[in-house]
KEFIBA-986700 format. One record per residue (C-alpha): x, y, z. Coordinates in Angstrom, 1 decimal. Layout:
{senu {X,Y,Z}}
...
END
This chain:
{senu {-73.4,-91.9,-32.1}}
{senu {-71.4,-90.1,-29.5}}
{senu {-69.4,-87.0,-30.6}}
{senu {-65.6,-86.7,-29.6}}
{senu {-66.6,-84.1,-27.4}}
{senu {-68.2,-86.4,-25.0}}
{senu {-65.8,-89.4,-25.8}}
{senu {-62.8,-87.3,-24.4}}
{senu {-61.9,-87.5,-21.4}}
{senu {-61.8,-84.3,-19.3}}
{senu {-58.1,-82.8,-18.5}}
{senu {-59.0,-82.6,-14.7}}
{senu {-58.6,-86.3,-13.9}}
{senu {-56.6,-87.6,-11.2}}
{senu {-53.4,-88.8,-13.5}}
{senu {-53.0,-85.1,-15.0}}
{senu {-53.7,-83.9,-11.5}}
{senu {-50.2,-85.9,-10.4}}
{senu {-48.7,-84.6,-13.2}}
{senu {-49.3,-81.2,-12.1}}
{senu {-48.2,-82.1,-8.7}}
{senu {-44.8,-83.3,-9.4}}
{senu {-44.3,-80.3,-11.3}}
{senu {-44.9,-78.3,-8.6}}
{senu {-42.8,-81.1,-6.4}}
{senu {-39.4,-79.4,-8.9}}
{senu {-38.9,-76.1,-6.8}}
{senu {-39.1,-77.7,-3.3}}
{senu {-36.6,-80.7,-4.3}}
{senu {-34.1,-78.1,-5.4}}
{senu {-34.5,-76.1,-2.6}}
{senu {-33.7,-79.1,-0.3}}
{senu {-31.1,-80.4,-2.6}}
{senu {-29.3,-77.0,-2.5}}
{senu {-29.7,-76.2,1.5}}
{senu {-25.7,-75.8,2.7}}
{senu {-24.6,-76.2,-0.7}}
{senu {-25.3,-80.1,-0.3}}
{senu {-23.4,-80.5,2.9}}
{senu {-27.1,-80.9,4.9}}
{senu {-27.7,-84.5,5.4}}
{senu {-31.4,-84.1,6.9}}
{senu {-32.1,-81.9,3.4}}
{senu {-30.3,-84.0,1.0}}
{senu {-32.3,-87.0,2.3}}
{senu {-35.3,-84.8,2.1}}
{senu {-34.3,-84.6,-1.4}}
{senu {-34.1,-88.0,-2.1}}
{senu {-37.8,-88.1,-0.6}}
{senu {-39.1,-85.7,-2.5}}
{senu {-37.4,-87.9,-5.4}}
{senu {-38.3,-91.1,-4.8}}
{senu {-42.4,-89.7,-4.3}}
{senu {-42.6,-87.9,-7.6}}
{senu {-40.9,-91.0,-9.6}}
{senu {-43.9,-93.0,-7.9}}
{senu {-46.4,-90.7,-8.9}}
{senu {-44.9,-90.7,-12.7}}
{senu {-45.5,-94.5,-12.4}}
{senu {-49.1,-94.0,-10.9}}
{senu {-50.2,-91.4,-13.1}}
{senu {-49.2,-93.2,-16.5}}
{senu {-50.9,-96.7,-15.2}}
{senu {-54.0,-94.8,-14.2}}
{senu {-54.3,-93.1,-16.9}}
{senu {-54.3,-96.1,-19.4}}
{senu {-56.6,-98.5,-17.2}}
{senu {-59.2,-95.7,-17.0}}
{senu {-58.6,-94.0,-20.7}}
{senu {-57.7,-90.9,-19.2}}
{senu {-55.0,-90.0,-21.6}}
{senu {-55.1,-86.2,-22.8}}
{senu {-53.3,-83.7,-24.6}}
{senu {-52.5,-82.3,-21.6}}
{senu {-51.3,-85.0,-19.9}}
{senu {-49.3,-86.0,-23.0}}
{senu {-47.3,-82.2,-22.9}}
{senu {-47.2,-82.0,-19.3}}
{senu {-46.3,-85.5,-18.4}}
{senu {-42.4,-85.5,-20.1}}
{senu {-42.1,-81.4,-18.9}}
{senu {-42.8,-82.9,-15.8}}
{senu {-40.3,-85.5,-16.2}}
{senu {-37.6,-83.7,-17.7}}
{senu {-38.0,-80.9,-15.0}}
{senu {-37.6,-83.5,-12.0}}
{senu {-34.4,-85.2,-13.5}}
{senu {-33.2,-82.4,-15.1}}
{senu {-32.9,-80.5,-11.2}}
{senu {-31.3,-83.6,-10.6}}
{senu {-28.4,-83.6,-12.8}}
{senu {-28.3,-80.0,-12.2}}
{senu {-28.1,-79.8,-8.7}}
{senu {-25.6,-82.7,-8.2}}
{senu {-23.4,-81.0,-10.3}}
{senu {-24.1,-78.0,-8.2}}
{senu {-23.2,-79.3,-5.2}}
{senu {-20.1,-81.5,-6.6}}
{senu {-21.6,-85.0,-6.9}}
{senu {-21.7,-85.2,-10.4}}
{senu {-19.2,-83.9,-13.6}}
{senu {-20.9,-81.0,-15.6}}
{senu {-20.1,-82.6,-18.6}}
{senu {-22.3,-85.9,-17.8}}
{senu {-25.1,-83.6,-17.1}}
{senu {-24.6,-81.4,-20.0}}
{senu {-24.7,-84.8,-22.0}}
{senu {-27.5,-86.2,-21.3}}
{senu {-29.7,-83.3,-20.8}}
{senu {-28.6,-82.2,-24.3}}
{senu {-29.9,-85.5,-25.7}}
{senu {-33.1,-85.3,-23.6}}
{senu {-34.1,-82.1,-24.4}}
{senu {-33.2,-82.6,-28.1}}
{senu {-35.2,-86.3,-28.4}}
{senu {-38.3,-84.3,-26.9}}
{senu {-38.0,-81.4,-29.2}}
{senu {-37.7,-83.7,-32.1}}
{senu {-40.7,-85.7,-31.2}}
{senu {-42.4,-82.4,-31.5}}
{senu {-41.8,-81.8,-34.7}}
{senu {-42.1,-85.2,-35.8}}
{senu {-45.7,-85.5,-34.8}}
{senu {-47.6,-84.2,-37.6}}
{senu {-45.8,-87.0,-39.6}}
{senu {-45.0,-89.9,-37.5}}
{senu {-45.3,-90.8,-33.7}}
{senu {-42.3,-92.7,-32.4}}
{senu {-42.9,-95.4,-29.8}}
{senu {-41.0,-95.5,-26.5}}
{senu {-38.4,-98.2,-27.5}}
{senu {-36.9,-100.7,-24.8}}
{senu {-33.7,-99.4,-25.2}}
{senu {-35.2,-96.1,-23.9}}
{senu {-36.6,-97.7,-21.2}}
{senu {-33.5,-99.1,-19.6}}
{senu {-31.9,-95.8,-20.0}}
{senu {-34.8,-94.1,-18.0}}
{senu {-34.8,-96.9,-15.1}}
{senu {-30.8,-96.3,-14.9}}
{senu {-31.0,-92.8,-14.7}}
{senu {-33.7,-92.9,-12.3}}
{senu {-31.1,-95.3,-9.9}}
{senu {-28.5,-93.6,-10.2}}
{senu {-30.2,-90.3,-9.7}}
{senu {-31.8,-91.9,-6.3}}
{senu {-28.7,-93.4,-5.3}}
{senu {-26.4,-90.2,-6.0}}
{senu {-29.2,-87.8,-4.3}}
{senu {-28.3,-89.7,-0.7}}
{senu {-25.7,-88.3,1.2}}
{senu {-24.0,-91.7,1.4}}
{senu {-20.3,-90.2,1.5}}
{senu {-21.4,-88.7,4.7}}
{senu {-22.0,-92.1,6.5}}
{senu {-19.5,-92.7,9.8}}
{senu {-18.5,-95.7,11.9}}
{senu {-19.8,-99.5,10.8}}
{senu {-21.8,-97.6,8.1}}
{senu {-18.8,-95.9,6.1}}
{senu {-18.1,-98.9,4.0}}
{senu {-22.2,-99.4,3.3}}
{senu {-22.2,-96.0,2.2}}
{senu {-19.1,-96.1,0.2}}
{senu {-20.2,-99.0,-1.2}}
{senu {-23.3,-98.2,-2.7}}
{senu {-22.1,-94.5,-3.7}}
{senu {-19.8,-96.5,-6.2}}
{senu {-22.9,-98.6,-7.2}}
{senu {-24.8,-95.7,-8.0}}
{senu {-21.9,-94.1,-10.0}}
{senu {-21.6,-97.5,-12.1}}
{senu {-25.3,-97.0,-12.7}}
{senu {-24.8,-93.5,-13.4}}
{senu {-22.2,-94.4,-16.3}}
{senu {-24.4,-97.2,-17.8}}
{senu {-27.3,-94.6,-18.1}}
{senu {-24.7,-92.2,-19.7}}
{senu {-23.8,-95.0,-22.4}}
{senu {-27.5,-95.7,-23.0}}
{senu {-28.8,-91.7,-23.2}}
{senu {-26.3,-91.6,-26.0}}
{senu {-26.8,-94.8,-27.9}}
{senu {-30.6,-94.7,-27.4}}
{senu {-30.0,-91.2,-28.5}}
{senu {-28.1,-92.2,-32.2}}
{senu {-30.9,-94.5,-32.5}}
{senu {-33.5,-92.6,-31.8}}
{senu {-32.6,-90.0,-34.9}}
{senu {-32.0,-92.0,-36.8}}
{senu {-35.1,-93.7,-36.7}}
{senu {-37.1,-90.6,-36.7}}
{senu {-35.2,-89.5,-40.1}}
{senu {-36.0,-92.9,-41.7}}
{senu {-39.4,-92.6,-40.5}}
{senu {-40.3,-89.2,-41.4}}
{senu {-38.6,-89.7,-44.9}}
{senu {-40.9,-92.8,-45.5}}
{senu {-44.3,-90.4,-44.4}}
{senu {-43.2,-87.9,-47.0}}
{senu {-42.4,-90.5,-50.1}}
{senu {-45.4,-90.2,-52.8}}
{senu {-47.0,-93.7,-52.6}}
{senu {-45.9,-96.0,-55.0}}
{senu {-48.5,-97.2,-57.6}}
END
């Protein structure tokens, strides 16, 4: 019989490998998000570049990594720091730069960084699937994020209305992600509390 020591699959695999690459991805997006305080079209399109890559390599390295049965502990801590880095510079630095209300980031980072923390501590009871509702809420904040990052409000002549137009689109999106982080939030705690509760009742005989 194999041992788990040959079972596992090594950390330095190609989907832990993009992982590590979109976390090193964070610090260059800012930078080019930040350039003239925003007001840089070629950066803030850079931006959106340097986006729109490490979304596709969040996408990449998850599919890989189930196809091949490369999941490991590593990738399972790095992947969401990854994640919540990349957005989190996002809401950040539009809010820097006066694309975005503080208080909209402040939400929904708060309920990020609180539904990973709680995972944490949940772990040793109960592990809490990725619900659809969650889902949604990522693929919307992802849009809006995209859609928010372009310098659209910047567009002249025949394109001023195209840009205008799909700035509001991306705020709409923006606002539906902001109702789903917080309701996906409420639901997510109290699931966790019912589920935890139910690990830690004796067994009934």
């Amino acid at each position: 019989m194999p041992t788990s020591d040959q079972t596992a699959p090594s950390n330095w695999n190609v989907p832990n490998a993009l992982t590590v690459l979109r976390i090193a991805m964070v610090p260059f997006f800012a930078w080019a998000l930040l350039v003239d305080g925003g007001d840089s079209v070629l950066w803030r399109c850079v931006a959106w570049l340097l986006f729109v890559l490490a979304m596709i390599t969040d996408k990449i390295d998850g599919d890989l990594a189930r196809k091949h049965n490369l999941v490991t502990n590593f990738g399972k801590i790095a992947d969401p720091i990854a994640d919540k880095a990349l957005t989190g510079m996002a809401f950040i630095g539009l809010s820097l730069i006066g694309e975005l209300w503080w208080w909209v980031t402040i939400v929904i980072l708060v309920r990020e960084w609180a539904v990973t923390l709680m995972r944490l501590s949940v772990a040793k009871h109960v592990v809490i699937a990725a619900a659809m509702g969650g889902k949604i809420k990522t693929v919307l904040q992802t849009l809006a994020l995209a859609g928010l990052l372009l310098p659209l409000r910047e567009l002249e002549g025949n394109l001023e209305p195209v840009g205008l137009a799909l700035w509001w689109v991306s705020v709409v999106l923006m606002a539906a992600a902001l109702v789903m982080t917080v309701w996906t939030g409420i639901e997510f705690f109290r699931d966790a509390f019912q589920q935890r509760r139910a690990a830690k009742a004796p067994a009934s005989v």
